[in-house]
N, CA and C atoms as a LAMMPS dump frame, in Angstrom:
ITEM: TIMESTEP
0
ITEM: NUMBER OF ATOMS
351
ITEM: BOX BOUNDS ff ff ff
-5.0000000000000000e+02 5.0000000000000000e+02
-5.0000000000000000e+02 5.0000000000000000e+02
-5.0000000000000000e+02 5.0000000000000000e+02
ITEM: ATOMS id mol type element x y z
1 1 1 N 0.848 -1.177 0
2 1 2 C 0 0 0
3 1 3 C 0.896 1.244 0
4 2 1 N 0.698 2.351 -0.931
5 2 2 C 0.985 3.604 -0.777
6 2 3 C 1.179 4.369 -0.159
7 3 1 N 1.729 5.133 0.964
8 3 2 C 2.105 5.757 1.818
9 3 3 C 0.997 6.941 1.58
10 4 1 N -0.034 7.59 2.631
11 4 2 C -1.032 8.537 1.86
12 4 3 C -0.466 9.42 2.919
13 5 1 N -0.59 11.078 2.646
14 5 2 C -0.485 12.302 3.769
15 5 3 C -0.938 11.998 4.812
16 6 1 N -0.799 11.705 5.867
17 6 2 C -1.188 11.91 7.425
18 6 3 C -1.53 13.349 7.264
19 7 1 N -3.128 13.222 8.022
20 7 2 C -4.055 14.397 8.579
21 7 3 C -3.333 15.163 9.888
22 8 1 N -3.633 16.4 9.774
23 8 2 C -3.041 17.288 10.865
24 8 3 C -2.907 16.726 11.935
25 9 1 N -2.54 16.877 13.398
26 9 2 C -2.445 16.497 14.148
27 9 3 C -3.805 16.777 15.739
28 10 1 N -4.033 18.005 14.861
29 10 2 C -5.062 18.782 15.816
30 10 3 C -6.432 18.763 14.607
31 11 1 N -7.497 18.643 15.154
32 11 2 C -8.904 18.478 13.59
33 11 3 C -9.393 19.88 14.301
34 12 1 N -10.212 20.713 13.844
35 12 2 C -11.176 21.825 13.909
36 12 3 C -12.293 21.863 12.891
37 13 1 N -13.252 21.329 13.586
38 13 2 C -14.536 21.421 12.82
39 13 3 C -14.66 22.308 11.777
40 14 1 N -14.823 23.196 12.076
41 14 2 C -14.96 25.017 11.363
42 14 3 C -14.165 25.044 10.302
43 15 1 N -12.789 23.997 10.256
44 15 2 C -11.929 24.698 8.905
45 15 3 C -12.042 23.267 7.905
46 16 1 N -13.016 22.315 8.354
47 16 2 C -13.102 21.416 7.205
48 16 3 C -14.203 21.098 6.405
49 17 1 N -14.345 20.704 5.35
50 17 2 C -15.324 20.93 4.598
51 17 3 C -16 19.16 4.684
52 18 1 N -17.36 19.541 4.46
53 18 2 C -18.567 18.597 4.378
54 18 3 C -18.375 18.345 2.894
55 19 1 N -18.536 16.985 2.624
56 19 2 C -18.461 16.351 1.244
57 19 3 C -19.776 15.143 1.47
58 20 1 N -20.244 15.482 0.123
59 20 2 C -21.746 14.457 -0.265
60 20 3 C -20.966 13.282 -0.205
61 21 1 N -21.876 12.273 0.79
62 21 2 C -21.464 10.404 0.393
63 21 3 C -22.633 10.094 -0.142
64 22 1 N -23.948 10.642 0.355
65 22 2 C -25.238 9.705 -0.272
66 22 3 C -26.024 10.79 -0.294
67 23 1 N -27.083 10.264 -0.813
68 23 2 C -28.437 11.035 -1.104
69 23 3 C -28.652 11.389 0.808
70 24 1 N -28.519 12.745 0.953
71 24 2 C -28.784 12.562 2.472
72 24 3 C -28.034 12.313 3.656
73 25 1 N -26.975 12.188 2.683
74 25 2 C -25.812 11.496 4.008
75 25 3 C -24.55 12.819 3.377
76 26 1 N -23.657 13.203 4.446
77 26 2 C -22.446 13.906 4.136
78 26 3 C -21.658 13.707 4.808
79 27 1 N -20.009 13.885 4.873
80 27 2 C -19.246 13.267 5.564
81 27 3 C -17.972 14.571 5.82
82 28 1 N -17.041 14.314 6.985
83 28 2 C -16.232 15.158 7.389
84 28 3 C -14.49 14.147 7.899
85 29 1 N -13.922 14.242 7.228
86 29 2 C -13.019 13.712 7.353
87 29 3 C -11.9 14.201 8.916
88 30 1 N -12.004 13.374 9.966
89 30 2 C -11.401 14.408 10.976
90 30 3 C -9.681 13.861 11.106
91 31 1 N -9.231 12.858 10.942
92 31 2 C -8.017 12.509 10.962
93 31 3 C -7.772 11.107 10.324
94 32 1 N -6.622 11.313 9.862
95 32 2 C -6.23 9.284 8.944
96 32 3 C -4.619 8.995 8.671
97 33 1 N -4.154 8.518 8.744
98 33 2 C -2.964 7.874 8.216
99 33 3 C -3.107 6.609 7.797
100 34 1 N -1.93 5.486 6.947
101 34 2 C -2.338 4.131 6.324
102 34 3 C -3.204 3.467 7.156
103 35 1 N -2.956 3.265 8.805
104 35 2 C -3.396 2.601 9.281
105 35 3 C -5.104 2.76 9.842
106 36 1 N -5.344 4.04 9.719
107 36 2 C -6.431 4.917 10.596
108 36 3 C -7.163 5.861 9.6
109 37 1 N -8.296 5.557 10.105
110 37 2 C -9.381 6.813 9.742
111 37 3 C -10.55 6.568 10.958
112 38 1 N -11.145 8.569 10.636
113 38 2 C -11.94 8.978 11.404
114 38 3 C -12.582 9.967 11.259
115 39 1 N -14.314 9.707 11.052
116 39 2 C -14.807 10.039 9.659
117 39 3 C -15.791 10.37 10.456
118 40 1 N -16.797 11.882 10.716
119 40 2 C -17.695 12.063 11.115
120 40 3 C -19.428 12.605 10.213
121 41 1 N -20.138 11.24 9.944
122 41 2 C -20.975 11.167 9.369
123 41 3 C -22.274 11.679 9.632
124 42 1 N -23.245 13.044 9.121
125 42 2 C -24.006 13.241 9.267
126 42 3 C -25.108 12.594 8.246
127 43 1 N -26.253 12.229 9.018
128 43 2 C -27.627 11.827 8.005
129 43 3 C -28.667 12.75 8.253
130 44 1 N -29.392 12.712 7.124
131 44 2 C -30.815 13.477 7.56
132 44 3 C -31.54 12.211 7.572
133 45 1 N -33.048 12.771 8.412
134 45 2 C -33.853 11.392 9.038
135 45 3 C -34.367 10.789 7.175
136 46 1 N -34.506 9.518 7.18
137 46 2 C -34.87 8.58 6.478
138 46 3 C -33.422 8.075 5.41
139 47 1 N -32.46 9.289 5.691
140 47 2 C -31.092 8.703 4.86
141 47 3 C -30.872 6.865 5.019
142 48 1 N -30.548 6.611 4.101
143 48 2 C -30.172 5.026 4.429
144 48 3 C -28.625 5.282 3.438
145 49 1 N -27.41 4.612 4.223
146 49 2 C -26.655 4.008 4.11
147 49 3 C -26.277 2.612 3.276
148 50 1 N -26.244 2.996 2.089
149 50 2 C -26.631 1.264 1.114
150 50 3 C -25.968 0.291 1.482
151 51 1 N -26.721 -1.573 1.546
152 51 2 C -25.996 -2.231 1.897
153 51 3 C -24.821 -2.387 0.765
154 52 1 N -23.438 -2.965 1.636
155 52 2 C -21.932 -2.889 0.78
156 52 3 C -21.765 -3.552 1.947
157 53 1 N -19.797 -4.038 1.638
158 53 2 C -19.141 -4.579 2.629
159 53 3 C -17.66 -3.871 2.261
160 54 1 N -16.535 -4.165 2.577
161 54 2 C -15.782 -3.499 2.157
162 54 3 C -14.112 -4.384 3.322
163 55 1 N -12.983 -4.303 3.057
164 55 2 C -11.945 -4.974 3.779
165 55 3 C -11.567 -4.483 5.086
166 56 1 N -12.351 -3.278 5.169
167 56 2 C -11.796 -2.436 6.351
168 56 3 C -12.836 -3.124 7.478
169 57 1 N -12.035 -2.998 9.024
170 57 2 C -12.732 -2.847 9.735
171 57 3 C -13.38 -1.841 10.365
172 58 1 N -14.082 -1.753 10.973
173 58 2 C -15.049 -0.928 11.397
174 58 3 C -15.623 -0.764 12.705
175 59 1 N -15.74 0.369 13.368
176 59 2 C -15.826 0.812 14.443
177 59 3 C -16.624 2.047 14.646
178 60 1 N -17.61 2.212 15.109
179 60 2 C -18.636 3.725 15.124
180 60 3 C -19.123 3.402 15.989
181 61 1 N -19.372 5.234 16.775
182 61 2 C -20.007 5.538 17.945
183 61 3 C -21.08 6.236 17.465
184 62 1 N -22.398 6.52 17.913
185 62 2 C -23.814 7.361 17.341
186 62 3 C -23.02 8.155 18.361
187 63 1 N -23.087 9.423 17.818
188 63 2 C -23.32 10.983 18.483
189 63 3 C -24.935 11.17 18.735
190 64 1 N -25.485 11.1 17.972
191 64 2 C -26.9 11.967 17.746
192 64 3 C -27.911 11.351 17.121
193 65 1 N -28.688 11.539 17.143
194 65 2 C -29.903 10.67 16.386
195 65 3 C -30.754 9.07 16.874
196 66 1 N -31.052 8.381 16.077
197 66 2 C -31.569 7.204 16.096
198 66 3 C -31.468 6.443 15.161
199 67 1 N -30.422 5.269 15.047
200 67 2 C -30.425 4.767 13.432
201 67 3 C -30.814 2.888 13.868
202 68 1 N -31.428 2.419 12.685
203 68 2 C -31.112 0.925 12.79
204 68 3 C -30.221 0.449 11.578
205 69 1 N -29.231 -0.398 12.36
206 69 2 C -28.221 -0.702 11.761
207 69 3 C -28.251 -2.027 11.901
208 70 1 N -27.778 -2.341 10.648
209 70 2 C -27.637 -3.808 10.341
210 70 3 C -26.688 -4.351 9.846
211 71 1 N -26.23 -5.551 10.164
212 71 2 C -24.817 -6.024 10.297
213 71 3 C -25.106 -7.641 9.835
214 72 1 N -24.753 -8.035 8.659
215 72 2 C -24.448 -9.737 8.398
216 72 3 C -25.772 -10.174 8.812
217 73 1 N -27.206 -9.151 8.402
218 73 2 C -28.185 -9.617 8.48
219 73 3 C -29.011 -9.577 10.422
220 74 1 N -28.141 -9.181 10.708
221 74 2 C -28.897 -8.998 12.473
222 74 3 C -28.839 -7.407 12.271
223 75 1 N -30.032 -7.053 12.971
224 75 2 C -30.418 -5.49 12.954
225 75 3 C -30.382 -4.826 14.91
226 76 1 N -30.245 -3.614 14.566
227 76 2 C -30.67 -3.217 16.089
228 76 3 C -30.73 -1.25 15.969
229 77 1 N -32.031 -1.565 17.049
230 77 2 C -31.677 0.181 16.876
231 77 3 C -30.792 0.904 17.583
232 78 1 N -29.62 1.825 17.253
233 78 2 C -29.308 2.371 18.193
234 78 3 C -29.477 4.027 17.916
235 79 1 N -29.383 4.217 19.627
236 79 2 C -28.799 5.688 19.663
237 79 3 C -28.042 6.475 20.368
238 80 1 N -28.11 8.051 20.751
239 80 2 C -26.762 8.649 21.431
240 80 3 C -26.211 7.7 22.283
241 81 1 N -24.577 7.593 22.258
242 81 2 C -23.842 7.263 23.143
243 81 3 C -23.72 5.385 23.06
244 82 1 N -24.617 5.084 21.705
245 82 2 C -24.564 3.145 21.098
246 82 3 C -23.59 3.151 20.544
247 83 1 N -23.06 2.433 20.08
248 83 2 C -22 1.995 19.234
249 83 3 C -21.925 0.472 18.362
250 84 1 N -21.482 0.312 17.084
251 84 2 C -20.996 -0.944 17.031
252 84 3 C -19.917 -1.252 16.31
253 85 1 N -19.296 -2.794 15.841
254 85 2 C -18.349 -3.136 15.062
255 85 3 C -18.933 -3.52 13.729
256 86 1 N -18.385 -3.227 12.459
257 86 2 C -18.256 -4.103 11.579
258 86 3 C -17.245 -4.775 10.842
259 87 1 N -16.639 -6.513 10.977
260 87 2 C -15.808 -6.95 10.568
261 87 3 C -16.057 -6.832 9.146
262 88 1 N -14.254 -7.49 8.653
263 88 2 C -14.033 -6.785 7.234
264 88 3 C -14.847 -7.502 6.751
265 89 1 N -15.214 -7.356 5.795
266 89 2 C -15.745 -7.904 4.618
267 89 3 C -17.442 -8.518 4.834
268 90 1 N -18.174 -7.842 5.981
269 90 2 C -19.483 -7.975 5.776
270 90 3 C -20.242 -6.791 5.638
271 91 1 N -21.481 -7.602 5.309
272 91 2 C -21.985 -6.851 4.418
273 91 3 C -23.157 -6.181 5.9
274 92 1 N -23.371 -4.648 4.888
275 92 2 C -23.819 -3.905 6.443
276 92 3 C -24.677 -2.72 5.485
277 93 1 N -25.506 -1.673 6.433
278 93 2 C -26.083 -0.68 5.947
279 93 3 C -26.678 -0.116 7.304
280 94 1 N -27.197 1.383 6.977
281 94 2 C -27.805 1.695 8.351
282 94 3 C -28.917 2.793 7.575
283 95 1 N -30.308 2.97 8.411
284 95 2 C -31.315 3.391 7.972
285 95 3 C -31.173 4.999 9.088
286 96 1 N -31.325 5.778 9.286
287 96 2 C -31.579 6.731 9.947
288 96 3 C -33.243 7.483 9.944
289 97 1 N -33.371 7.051 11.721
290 97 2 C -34.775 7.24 11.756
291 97 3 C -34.893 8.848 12.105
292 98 1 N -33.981 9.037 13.546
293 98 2 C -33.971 10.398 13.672
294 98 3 C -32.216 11.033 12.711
295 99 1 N -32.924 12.441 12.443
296 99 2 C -31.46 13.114 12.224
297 99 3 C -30.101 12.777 13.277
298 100 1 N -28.655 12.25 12.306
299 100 2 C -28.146 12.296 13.378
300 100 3 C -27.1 12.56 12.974
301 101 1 N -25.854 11.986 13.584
302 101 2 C -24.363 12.087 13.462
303 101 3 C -23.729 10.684 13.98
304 102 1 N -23.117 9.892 12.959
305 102 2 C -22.172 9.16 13.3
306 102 3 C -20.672 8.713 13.534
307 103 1 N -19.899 8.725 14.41
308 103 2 C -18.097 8.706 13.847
309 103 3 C -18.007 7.356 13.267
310 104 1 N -17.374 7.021 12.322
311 104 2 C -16.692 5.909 11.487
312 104 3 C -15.559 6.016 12.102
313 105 1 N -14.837 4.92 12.289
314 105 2 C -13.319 4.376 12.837
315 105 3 C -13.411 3.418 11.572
316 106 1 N -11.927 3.143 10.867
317 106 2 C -11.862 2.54 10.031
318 106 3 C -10.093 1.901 9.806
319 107 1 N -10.051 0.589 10.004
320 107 2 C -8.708 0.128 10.084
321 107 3 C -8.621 -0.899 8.83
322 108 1 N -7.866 -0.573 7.669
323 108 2 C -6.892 0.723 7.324
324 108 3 C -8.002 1.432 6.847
325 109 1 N -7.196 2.763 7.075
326 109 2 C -7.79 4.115 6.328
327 109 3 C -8.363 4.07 5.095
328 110 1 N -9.853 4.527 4.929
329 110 2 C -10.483 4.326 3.986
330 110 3 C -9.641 5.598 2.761
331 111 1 N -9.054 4.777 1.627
332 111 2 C -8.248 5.371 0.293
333 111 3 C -9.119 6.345 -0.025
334 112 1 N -10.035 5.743 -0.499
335 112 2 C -11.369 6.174 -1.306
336 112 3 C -12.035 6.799 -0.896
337 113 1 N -11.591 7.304 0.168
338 113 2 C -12.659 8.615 0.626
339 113 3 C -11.69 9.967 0.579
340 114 1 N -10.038 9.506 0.448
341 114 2 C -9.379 10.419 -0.076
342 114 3 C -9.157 11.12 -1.334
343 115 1 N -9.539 12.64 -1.837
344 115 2 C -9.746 13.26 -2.77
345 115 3 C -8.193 12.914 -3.794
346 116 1 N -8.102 12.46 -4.771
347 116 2 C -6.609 12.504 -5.429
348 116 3 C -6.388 14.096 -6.187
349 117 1 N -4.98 14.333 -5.358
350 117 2 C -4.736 15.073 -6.386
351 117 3 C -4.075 14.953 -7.526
């Protein structure tokens, strides 16, 4: 794997920009290097998250809202202050009932959410 820029050391909301992931969904990139990312996901209520799977693992805390999330076919609702895992390579999606905010943890750093220059 490619050696990608390591993210600042310090994140500030205010000086980073919101980028479209889905119909409804937008995302904020707060820090990453090869090994790491950390990705703070806003939805508006009824956004759904399409099912995919992907090699990375996965790790998210709900900030805000109410989502049901589903994982390798088992569902659950969570909200502020829930959390769950998703191992690599299953397949997952999440529905958002109330408006919310999610952090993504992602081991290795999701490439593809990095802009190329």
């Amino acid at each position: 794997m490619e050696k990608v820029k390591e993210s600042d050391s310090f994140f500030k909301s205010q000086n980073a920009n919101w980028e479209h992931a889905d119909s409804g969904i937008t995302r904020q990139i707060i820090a990453h290097n090869n090994d790491l990312m950390l990705v703070s996901v806003k939805f508006e209520k009824g956004a759904v998250g399409t099912l995919h799977a992907h090699i990375h693992s996965q790790g998210s805390y709900v900030v805000s809202g109410k989502f049901k999330i589903t994982i390798s076919g088992r569902s659950e609702i969570l909200e502020a202050g829930d959390g769950f895992f998703v191992p690599p390579n299953a397949l997952h999606w999440a529905e958002c009932i109330e408006p919310g905010i999610l952090i993504d943890s992602f081991n290795p750093s999701r490439q593809d959410f990095l802009k190329q220059d």
